[in-house]
N, C-alpha and C positions, 0 to 999 in steps of 0.2 A: 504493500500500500504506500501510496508518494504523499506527505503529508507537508503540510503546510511550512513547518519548520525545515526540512528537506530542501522544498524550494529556495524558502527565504537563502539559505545558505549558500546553497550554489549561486543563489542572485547574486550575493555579497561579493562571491570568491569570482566571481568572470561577469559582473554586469550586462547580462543578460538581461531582457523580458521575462517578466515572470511565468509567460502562458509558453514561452519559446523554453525556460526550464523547467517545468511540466512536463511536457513534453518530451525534450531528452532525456529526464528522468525516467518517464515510463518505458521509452525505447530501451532505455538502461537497465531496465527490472530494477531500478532504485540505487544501482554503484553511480555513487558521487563521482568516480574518475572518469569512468566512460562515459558519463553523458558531459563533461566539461571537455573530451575527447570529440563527442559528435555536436556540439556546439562549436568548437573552432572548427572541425570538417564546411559545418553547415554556413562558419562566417565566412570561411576562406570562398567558397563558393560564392556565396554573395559579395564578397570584394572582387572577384573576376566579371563578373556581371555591374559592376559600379566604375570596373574602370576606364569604361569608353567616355563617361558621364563630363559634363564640360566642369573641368574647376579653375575658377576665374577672383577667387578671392587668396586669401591668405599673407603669410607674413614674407618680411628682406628680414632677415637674423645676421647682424654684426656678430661675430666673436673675433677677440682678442687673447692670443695667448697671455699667460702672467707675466713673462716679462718684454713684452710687446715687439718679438720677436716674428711672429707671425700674426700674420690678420686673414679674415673669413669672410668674404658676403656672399652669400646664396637667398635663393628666393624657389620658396614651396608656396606651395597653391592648395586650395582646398575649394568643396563646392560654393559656402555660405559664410558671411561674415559671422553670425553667431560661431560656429564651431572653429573658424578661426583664431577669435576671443579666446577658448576654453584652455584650461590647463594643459591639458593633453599632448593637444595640438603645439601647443608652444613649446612644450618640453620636447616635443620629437622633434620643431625643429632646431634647435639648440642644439639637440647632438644629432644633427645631421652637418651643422656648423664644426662642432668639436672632429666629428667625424673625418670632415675633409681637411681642417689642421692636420690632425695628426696622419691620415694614411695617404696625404697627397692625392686625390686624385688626377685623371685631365677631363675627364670626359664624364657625362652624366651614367649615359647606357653605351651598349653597343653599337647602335644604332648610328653613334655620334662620329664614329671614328673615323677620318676619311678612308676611303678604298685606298689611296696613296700610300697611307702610312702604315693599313694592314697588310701591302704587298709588297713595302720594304721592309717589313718588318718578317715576312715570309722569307725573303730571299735573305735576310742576313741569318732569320734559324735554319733554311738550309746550306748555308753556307757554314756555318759550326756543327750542322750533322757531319755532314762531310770529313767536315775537320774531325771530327770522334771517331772517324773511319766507319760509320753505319753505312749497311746498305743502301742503296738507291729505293730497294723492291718498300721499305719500308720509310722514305725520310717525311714523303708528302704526309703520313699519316701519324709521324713525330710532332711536324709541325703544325699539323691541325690540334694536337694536344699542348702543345707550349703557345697556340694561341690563345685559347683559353686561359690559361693561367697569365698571358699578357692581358688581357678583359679583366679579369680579377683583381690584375694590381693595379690598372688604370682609370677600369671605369666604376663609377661611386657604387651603383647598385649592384655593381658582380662583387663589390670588395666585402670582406670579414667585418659584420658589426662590433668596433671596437668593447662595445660592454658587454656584448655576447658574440665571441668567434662561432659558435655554432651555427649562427645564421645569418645570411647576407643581408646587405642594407634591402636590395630587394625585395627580401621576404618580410621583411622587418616594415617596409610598408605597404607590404600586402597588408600585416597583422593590424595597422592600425586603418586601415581601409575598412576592415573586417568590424574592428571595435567600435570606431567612429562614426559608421555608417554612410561615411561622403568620399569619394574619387579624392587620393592625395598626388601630386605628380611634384617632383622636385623639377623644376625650370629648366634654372641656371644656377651658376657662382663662381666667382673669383677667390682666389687663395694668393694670399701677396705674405713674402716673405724678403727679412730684413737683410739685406748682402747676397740675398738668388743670383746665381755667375757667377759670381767671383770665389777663389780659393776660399772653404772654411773650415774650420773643424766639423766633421759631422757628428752630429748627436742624434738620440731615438726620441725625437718627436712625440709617437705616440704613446711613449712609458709617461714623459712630461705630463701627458695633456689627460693622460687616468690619472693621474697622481693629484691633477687638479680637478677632476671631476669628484672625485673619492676624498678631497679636503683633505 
């Protein structure tokens, strides 16, 4: 039997509808994890259906590293100036700002990359296959694999959520598509950095930039 307080709880723990966790509850036969399991199933789907949706409002998020080393402007979008406003919302994009300090990106998505710069960047990884002495039968299919990993480190939404490596910023706004209930798209942004080109010591950026997230 799914009782009242059952609901309430799971309401609490994933902000859910109360009749949307009823429901997963009863599909659940009543385990609290599976049905907070088929409630993200049920939101991720509805974030894939939310994201053709036009989002025309949202916030520019400034960050500033601590010691004014590096600087951040990006611009995320959302459907409606209310959900704009809300906590949530602003928190995500804050560290989508933190984000791009610390892991560098260039590029938003895939999508961004010139074909130029993916088919020199092709011929210089088969040119270091080569070098490794790999076969020919296998290098084109090397380098379809080290492209990916060049997507990763370059573009924001292939790249590792600095506060959770388990999932990508990608997915990371899928989740909140999912919670929010409105189309999120990151834009654009610039990342300016203090002495970029010239000789410097290099340091890890992104240990910095947890280290000030985590206070």
């Amino acid at each position: 039997m799914i009782t009242a307080e059952m609901v309430r709880q799971l309401r609490e723990r994933t902000g859910a509808g109360m009749m949307d966790c009823k429901r997963a509850l009863t599909d659940a036969n009543g385990d609290a994890e599976k049905a907070i399991e088929l409630l993200r199933e049920k939101g991720l789907s509805a974030a894939a259906k939310k994201a053709g949706r036009v989002a025309a409002e949202g916030l520019v998020e400034a960050y500033i590293h601590g010691d004014g080393r590096i600087g951040v402007l990006v611009e995320v979008n959302i459907e409606t100036d209310f959900a704009a406003r809300g906590d949530e919302f602003k928190q995500f994009v804050k560290d989508i700002a933190m984000q791009i300090a610390a892991s560098k990106p260039e590029y938003v998505k895939k999508e961004d990359v010139p074909a130029s710069v993916i088919e020199s960047e092709k011929e210089i990884l088969r040119a270091q296959a080569r070098n490794e002495g790999k076969p020919e039968k296998i290098i084109d299919k090397m380098v379809e694999g080290r492209i990916e990993k060049f997507y990763a480190e370059n573009c924001l939404l292939e790249q590792s959520f600095i506060k959770d490596p388990d999932m990508t910023v990608g997915q990371l706004v899928t989740e909140k598509i999912a919670h929010i209930g409105e189309n999120i798209t990151i834009r654009r942004f610039a990342r300016f950095e203090r002495g970029e080109g010239v000789e410097k010591k290099e340091e890890n950026f992104a240990d910095e930039v947890l280290k000030q997230i985590n206070g």
